[in-house]
C-alpha positions in Angstrom: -2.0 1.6 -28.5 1.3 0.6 -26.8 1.8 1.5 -23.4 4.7 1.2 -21.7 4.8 1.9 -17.7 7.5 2.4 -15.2 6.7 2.7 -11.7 9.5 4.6 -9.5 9.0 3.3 -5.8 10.2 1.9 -2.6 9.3 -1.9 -2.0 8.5 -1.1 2.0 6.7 2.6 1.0 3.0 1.5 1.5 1.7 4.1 -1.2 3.8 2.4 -3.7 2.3 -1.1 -2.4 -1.3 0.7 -3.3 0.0 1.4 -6.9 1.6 -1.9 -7.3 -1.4 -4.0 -5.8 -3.6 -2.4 -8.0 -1.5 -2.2 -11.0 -1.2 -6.4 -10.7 -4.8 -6.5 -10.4 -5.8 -4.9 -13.6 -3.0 -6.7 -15.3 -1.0 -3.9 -16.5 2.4 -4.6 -17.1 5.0 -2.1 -15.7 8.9 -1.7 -15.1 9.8 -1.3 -11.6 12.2 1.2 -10.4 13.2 1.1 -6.7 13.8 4.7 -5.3 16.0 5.1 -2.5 13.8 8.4 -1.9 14.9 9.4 1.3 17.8 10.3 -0.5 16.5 12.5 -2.5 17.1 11.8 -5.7 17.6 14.2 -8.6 15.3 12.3 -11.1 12.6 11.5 -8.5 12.4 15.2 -7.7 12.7 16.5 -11.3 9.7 14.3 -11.9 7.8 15.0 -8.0 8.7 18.8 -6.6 7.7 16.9 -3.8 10.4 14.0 -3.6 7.6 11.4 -2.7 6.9 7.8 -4.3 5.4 6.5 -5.7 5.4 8.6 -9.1 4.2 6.4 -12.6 5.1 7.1 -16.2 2.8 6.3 -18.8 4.7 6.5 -22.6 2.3 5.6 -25.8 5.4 5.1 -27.9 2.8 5.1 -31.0 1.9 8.8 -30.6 4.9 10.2 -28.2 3.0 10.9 -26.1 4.3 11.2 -22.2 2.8 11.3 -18.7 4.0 11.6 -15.5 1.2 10.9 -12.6 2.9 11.3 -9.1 1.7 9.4 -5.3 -0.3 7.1 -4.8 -3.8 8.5 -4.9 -3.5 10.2 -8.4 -2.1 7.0 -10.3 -4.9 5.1 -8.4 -7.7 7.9 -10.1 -6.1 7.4 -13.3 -5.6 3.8 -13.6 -9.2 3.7 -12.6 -10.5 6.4 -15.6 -8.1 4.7 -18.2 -8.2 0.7 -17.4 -11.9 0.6 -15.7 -12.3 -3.4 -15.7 -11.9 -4.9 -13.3 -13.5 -2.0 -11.7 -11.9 -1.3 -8.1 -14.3 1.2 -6.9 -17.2 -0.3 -6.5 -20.5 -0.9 -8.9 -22.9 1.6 -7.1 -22.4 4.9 -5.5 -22.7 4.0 -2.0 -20.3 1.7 -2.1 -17.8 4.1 -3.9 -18.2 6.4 -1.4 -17.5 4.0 1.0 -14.4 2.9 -0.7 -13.0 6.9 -1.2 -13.3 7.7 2.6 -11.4 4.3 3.5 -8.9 5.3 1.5 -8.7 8.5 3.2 -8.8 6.9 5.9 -5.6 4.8 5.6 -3.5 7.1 3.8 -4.7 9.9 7.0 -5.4 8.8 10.2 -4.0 5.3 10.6 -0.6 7.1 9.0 -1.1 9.4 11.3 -2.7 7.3 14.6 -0.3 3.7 14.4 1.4 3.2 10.9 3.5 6.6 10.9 4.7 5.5 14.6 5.5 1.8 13.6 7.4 2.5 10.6 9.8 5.1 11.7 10.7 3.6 14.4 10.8 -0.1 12.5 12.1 0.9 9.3 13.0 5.1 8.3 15.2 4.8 11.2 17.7 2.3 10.0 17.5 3.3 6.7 18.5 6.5 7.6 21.0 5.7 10.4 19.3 7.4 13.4 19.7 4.4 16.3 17.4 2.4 17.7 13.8 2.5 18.0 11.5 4.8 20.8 9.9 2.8 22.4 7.4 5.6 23.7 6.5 6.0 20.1 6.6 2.4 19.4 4.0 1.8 22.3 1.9 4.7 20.8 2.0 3.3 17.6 1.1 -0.3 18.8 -1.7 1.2 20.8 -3.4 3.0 17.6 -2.9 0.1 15.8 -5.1 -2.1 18.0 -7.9 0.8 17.9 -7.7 0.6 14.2 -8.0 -3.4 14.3 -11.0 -3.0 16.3 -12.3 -0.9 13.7 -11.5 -3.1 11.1 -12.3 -6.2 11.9 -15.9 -4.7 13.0 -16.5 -4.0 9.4 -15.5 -7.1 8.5 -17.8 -8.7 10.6 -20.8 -7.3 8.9 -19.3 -6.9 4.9 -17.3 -9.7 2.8 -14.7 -7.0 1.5 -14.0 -3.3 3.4 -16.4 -1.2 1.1 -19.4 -4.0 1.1 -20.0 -6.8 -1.4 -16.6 -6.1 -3.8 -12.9 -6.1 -4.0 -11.9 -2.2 -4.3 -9.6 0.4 -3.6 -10.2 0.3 0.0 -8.7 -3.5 0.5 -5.5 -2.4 -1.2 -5.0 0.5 0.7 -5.3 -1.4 3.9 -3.4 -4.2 2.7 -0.2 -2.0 1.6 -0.8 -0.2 5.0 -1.1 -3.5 7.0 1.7 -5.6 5.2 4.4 -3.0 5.8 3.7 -3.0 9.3 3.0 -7.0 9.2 6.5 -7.4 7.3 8.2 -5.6 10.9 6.0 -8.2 12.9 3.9 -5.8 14.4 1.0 -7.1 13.3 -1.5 -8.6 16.3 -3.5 -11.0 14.2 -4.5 -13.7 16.7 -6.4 -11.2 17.8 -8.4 -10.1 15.7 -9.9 -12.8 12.8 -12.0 -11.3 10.7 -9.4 -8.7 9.6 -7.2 -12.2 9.7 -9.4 -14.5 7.2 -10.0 -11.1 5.0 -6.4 -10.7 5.0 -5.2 -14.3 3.3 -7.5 -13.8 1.0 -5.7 -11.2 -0.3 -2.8 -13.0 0.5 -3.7 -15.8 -1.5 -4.6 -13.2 -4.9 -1.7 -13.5 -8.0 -1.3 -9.6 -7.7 0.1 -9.9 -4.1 3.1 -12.3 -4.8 5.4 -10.0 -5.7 5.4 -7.9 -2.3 5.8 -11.0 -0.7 9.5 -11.6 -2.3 10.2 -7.8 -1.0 13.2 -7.5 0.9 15.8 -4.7 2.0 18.7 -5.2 3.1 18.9 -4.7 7.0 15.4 -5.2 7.2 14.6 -8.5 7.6 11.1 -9.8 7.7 9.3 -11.4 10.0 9.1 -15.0 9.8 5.6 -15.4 8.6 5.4 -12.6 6.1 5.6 -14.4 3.4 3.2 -17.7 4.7 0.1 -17.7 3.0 -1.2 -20.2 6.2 0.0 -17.9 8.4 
């Protein structure tokens, strides 16, 4: 069979960063098209009602056949049915349950409790010319995010990888999460170093190099983003 894929998505978009972490881990090759989304493109939306990114199309140009998954958390499901080695939910159910509700957990609350807060100020906000930053919601964002870091490095202090005793889903939704916001230097990680030692690791891994050479213009990142000795 021969697959091509194009991935429509925004380098900074943390949803796109699951797809793209995952997609480099399973060695698929893909074609990248950034989206400037907030725009709201005519092809994006013919291809998501929604207008949101990350959105995947899948062509088998032996049978004509064509699909369009769209966001994050479908294209993750498929890639998982249709390319299951390495496998990124876990090995046992317990530990694919675990590795579900941290993804919910991510792409829900911390959005909603510190990431959300962050990046609007940080980033939507100059892309979209709307001056500079809250600092109210800056402060609330910073806040959540330390309550989340307490969180996290807690279950890294009694697991080797998010879930339990494997890489899975739950890592790269974190990481895309956490490398957005580490990319505006928001990150505390002196602070906290088991989420700090979990996080060169995947660092350090060949699917992560590519969202290390992200950049936007106007958004510059912070000086150790891309330091794997950070």
């Amino acid at each position: 069979m021969s697959l091509e894929r194009i991935l429509h998505h925004f380098p900074l978009d943390p949803a796109s960063r699951q797809v793209r972490l995952v997609l480099g881990e399973k060695r698929l090759a893909f074609t990248e098209v950034q989206v400037r989304y907030w725009e709201r493109p005519k092809d994006l939306t013919a291809m998501n009602p929604s207008g949101m990114i990350p959105v995947l199309e899948e062509t088998d140009t032996n049978l004509g056949r064509h699909l369009v998954l769209c966001e994050a958390r479908a294209i993750l499901d498929h890639l998982e049915e249709t390319v299951p080695e390495p496998p990124l939910l876990g090995r046992d159910a317990g530990e694919r349950a675990e590795a579900r509700r941290l993804l919910t957990w991510f792409d829900r609350k911390f959005e909603y409790e510190a990431g959300g807060y962050i990046l609007h100020e940080k980033m939507e906000k100059r892309l979209l010319g709307m001056g500079a930053p809250d600092l109210n919601n800056l402060r609330q964002g910073r806040d959540g995010l330390r309550a989340h870091m307490f969180y996290i490095d807690k279950l890294l202090q009694e697991r080797e990888w998010l879930a339990g005793r494997r890489l899975s889903l739950a890592d790269f939704a974190a990481a895309a999460h956490l490398s957005v916001i580490d990319y505006c230097g928001d990150m505390p990680w002196t602070d906290f170093p088991a989420v700090k030692t979990w996080y060169m690791k995947l660092k350090s891994r060949p699917c992560f190099r590519p969202l290390l050479a992200d950049r936007w213009p106007g958004l510059t990142p912070a000086r150790h983003y891309d330091d794997l000795d950070f």
